[in-house]
C-alpha positions as CSV (number, residue, x, y, z in Angstrom):
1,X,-25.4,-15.4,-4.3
2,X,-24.9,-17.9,-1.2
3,X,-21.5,-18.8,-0.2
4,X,-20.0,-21.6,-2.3
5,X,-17.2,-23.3,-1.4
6,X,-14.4,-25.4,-3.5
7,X,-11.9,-27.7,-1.6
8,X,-9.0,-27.7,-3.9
9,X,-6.2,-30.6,-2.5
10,X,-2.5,-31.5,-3.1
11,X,-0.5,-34.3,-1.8
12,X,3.7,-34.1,-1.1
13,X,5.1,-37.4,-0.7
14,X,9.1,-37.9,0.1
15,X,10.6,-39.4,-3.2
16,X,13.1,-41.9,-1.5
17,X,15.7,-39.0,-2.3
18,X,16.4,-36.6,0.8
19,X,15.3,-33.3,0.3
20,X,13.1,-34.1,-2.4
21,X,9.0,-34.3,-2.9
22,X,6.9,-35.5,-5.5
23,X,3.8,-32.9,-5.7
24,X,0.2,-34.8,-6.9
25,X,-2.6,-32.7,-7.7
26,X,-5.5,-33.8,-9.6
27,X,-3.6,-36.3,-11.8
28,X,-0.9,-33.9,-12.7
29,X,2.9,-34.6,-11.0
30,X,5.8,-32.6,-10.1
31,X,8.8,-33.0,-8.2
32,X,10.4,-30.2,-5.3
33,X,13.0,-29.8,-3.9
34,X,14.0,-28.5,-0.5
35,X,16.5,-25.7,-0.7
36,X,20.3,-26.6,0.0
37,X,20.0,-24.2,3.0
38,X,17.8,-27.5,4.5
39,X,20.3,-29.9,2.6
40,X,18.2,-30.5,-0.1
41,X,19.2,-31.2,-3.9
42,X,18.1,-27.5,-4.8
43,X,18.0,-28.6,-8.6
44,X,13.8,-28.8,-8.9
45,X,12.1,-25.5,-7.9
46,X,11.4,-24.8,-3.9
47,X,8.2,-24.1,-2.0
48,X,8.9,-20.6,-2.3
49,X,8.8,-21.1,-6.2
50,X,5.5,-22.6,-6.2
51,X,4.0,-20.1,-4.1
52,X,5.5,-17.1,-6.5
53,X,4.4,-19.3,-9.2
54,X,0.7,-19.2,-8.0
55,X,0.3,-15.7,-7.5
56,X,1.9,-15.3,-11.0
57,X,0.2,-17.8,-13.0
58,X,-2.9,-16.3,-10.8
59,X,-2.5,-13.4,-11.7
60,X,-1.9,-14.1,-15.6
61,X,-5.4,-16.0,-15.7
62,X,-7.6,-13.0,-14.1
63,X,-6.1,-10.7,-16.7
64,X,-7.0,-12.7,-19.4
65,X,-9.9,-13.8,-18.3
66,X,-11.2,-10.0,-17.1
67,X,-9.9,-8.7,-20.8
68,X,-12.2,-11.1,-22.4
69,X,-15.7,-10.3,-20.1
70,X,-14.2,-6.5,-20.7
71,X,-13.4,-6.7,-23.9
72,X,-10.0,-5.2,-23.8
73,X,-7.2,-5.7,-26.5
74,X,-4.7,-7.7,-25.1
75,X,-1.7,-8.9,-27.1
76,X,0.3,-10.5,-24.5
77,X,0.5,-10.6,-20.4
78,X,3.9,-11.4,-18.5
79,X,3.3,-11.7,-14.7
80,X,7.0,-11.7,-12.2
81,X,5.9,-11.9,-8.4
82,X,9.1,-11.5,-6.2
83,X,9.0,-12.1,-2.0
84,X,11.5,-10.9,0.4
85,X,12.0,-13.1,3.7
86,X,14.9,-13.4,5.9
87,X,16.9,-16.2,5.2
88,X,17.9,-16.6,9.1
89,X,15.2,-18.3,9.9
90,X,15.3,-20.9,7.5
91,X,18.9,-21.7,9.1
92,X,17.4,-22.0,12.6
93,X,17.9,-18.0,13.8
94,X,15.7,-17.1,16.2
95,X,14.1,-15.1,13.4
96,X,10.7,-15.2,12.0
97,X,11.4,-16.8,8.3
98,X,8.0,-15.4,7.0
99,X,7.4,-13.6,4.0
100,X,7.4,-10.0,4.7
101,X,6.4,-8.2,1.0
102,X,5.7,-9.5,-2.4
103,X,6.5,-7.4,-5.5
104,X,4.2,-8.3,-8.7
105,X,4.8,-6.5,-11.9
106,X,2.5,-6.6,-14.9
107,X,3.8,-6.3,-18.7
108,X,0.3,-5.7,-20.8
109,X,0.4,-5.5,-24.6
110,X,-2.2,-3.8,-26.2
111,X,-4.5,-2.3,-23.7
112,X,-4.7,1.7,-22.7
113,X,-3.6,3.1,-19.4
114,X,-7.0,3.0,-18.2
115,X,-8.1,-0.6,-19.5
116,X,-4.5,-2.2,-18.1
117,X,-6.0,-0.3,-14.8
118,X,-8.9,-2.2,-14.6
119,X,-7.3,-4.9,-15.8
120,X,-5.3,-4.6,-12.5
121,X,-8.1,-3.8,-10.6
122,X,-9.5,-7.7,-11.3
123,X,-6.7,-9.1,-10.5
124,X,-6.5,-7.8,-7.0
125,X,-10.0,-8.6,-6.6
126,X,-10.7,-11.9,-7.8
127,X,-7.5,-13.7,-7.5
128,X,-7.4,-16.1,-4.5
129,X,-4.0,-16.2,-4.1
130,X,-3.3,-12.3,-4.1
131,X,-6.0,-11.8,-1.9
132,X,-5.1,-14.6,0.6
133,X,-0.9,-13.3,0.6
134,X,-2.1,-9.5,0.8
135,X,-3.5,-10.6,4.2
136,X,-0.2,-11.8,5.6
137,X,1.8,-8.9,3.8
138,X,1.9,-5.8,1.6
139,X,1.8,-6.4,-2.1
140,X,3.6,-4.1,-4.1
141,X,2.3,-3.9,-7.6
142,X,4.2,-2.1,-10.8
143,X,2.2,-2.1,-14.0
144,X,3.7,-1.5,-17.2
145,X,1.4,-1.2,-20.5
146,X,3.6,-1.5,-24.1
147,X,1.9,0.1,-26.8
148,X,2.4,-2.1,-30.1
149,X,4.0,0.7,-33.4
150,X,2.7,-1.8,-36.0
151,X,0.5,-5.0,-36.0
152,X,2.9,-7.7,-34.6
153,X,5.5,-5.4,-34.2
154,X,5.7,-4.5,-30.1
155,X,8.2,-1.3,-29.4
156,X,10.8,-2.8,-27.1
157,X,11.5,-2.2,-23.2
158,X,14.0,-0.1,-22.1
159,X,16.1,-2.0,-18.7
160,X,17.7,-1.0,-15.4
161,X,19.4,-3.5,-13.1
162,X,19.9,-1.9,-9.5
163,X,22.6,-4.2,-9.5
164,X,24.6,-2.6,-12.3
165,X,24.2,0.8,-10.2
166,X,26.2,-0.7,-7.7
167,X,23.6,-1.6,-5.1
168,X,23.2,-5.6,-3.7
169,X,19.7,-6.0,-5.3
170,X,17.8,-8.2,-7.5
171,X,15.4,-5.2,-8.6
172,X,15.0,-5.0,-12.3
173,X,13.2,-1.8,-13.6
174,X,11.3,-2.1,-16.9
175,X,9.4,0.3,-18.7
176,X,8.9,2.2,-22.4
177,X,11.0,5.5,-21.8
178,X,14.5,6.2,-20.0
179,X,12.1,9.1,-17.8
180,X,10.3,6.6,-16.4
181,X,13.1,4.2,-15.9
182,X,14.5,7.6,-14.1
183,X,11.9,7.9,-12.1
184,X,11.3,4.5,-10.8
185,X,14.8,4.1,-10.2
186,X,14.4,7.3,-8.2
187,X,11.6,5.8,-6.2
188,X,13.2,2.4,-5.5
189,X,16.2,4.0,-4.3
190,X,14.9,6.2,-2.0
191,X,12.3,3.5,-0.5
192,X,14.8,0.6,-0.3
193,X,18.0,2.0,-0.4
194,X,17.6,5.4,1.5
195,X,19.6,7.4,-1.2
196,X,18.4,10.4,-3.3
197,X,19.0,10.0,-6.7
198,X,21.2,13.7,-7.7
199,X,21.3,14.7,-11.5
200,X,24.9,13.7,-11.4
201,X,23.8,10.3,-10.2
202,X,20.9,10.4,-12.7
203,X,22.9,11.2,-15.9
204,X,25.0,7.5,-14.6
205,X,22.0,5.6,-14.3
206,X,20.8,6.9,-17.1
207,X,24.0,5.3,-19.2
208,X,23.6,1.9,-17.5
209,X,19.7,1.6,-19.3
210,X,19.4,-0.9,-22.0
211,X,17.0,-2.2,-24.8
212,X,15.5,-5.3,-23.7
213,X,16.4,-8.3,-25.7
């Protein structure tokens, strides 16, 4: 197939309110807002929200759209992309203010552990935002498939907040079984906090897991 190219084209236009931006793109309308860090109004979401928000809504679109061609059951997709970038630089630090790793985790209903891994699979593949950041950074992807008991009855989540363990982090660890919870909690805290998880310190963590809402 020759290359084919589409031009897609937003316009930011200051609203007469410092700090703030009205967002046009084919028609459509929406207002940001710079962050109070750069003394804006911080009530709309940031430039950092929309870019998040288009790897996630990206990556919600490929998965439906690759479960359809495939024809895999899926009952529901949640997509939460996170990015880490040093705030100093926003303030004026001599300090690169990039984006230096995204985290994207995948909540598939319905599919097996093999179909949510193609699933996956597409995603990184086709989606022209996660292929465009993963250039710039690492992408860090978690995948968690929920097996429905009944028809329209989906078996809930167990939850870990690193923050409840006592750690400054946003990380929030969900998946169907306190093992796994154990074990990616084990992971996290060894990759990003440089601590080994002990059974003593397991059997804690393992009382701060809850049942999703």
């Amino acid at each position: 197939m020759a290359q084919t190219l589409v031009t897609s084209v937003v316009t930011s236009r200051l609203s007469g309110q410092s700090g703030r931006a009205v967002v046009s793109a084919r028609g459509h309308h929406f207002v940001v807002d710079s962050p109070g860090v750069l003394g804006g109004p911080n009530e709309e979401i940031n430039p950092i929200d929309v870019l998040l928000s288009a790897l996630a809504t990206c990556g919600t679109f490929v998965v439906e759209t690759a479960a359809k061609e495939k024809g895999i059951p899926v009952d529901s997709i949640t997509v939460v992309a996170a990015g880490d970038f040093d705030l100093r630089g926003v303030y004026g630090e001599p300090v690169n203010p990039r984006l230096q790793g995204f985290r994207v985790r995948l909540e598939i209903t319905g599919p097996t552990d093999a179909q949510a891994k193609e699933l996956v699979e597409a995603f990184q593949k086709r989606c022209p935002v996660y292929t465009t950041l993963s250039r710039s950074a690492p992408i860090e992807i978690e995948t968690i498939v929920v097996k429905s008991n009944k028809i329209g009855e989906v078996k809930k989540m167990k939850v870990l907040k690193c923050r409840d363990v006592g750690f400054d982090c946003d990380r929030v660890i969900r998946a169907a079984s306190e093992e796994e919870i154990l074990r990616q909690a084990a992971e996290h805290a060894q990759k990003v906090h440089g601590t080994e998880v002990t059974p003593e310190v397991a059997e804690k963590v393992k009382s701060l897991i809850k049942e999703e809402a």
